[in-house]
C-alpha positions, 0 to 999 in steps of 0.5 A, a space after each residue: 853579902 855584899 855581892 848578893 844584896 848590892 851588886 847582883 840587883 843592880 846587874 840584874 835591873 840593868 840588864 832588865 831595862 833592856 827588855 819588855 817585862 812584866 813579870 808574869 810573862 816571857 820577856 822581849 829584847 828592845 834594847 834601848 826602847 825602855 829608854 826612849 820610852 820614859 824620855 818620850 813621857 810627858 809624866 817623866 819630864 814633869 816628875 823630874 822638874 818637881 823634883 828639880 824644884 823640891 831639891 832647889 828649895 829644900 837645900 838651901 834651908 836644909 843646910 843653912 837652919 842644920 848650920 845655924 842651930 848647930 852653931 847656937 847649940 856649940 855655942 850653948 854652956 847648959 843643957 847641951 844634950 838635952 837640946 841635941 835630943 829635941 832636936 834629932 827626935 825627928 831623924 829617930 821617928 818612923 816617916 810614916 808618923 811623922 807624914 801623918 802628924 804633918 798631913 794633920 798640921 797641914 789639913 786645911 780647915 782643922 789643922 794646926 797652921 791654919 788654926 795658928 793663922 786663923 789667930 791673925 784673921 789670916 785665911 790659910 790656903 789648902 796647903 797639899 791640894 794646891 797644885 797652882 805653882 807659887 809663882 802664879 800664886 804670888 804673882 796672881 797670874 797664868 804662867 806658862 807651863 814650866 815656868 809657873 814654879 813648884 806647887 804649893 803642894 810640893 813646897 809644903 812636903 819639901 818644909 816637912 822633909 827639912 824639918 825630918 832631916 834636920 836633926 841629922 845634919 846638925 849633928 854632922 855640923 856640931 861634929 865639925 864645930 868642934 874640930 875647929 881649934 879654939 885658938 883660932 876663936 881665942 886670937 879673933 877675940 883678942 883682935 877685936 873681931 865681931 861675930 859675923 867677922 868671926 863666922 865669916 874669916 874662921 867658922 865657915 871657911 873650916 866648916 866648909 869639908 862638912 858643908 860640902 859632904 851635908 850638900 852632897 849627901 842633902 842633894 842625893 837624898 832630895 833626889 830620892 824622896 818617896 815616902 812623903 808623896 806616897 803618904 801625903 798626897 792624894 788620893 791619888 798619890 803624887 796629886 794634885 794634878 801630878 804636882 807633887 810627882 817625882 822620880 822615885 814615884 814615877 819609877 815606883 808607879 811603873 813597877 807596881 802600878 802598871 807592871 812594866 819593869 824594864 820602863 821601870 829599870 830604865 827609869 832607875 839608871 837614869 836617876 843613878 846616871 843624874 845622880 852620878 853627873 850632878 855629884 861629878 860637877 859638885 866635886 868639880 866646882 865646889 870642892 874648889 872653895 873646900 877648905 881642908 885646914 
């Protein structure tokens, strides 16, 4: 099964980038031409810098929020697995739901956040059809291209994906939490430790085997996000302006949009090849800080 359902599409993608096809026609071999074509499109350098961007932002909060509730929740005597089930519902609801109540909550005259915003005379901006990058939003000036920072746009889908996935990662850290011998805490306590001395000297540091797999894992999952663009934005999708585009949806409109599926293929092992790099370098330099007791 394995062989059948992993490795044999993934040969066969590979040796696919290598040809000119279209599925319905005869293909022709151009080496590496399906390479150098996606490397000399404007659209696939813009699709890897937003998603260079929504991983950049989404991470840090995923991991700090996932670590800080999980902490709360460890800390909670009552109503533990009540607060575990509010809090991983989320993980559990269909993407598509879930993009559909997040499209409403961010529509920009009936939606729940204006509304709420509207309470303080506070004007809410067009939160998914802003393709301005925040930083010329913030600043209020014409940056150049590349500079500008991510859209407001992509920013808000990346809020979303924090909110989806967070119940997930703050199970992985309430199972680490509760490896960590309660001694430790018993010691602290008795000399005089505070609470961010306690968080700093004892939680973090073997809490860090944990953040490590949550930053890997977190990391490989920003890179493929998909579904969000494909239902939030637009019409067309990956709007405003290509602001919201990323890779999977690059490859994706490559595939079934304009049927050129070695382009397609090509696309699909450059993200693997990234992804592949990007993990190397974390084991390399923050498996170093890792403490494994």
């Amino acid at each position: 099964m394995l062989i059948i359902f992993k490795i044999f599409p993934i040969v066969l993608s590979f040796g696919v980038s290598f040809f000119k096809w279209n599925m319905a026609g005869p293909s022709d071999f151009i080496a590496f031409g399906n390479y150098f074509s996606v490397f000399s499109d404007s659209l696939f350098w813009r699709s890897f810098l937003n998603t260079f961007y929504y991983t950049l932002f989404s991470l840090p909060f995923s991991i700090g929020l996932s670590m800080f509730f999980a902490i709360l929740l460890n800390s909670v005597t009552r109503g533990k697995t009540l607060f575990r089930v509010i809090y991983y519902l989320p993980v559990v609801t269909s993407i598509v739901a879930v993009s559909v109540v997040w499209k409403w909550v961010y529509h920009p005259k009936v939606g729940l956040l204006n509304s709420f915003l509207s309470l303080f005379n506070v004007k809410g901006p067009e939160w998914l059809d802003e393709y301005r990058g925040i930083f010329e939003l913030i600043m209020k000036i014409d940056l150049p291209r590349g500079l500008e920072g991510p859209s407001l746009a992509l920013l808000s889908l990346a809020a979303m994906s924090v909110w989806k996935s967070l119940g997930y990662d703050i199970l992985i850290f309430l199972a680490g939490l509760q490896n960590i011998p309660q001694t430790y805490y018993e010691a602290a306590k008795l000399d005089g430790a505070g609470v961010w001395n306690t968080f700093r000297h004892i939680t973090f540091p073997l809490l860090s085997p944990t953040t490590f797999y949550v930053f890997i894992m977190s990391t490989i999952g920003s890179f493929q996000v998909f579904a969000p663009v494909w239902l939030m934005t637009g019409p067309p999708a990956g709007g405003p302006v290509d602001s919201t585009n990323v890779i999977v949806f690059y490859l994706y409109e490559k595939a079934f949009q304009f049927f050129k599926f070695g382009a397609a293929s090509a696309t699909a092992f450059i993200l693997f090849s990234l992804l592949l790099t990007l993990t190397a370098i974390q084991r390399k330099y923050s498996e170093r800080k890792v403490f494994y007791g």
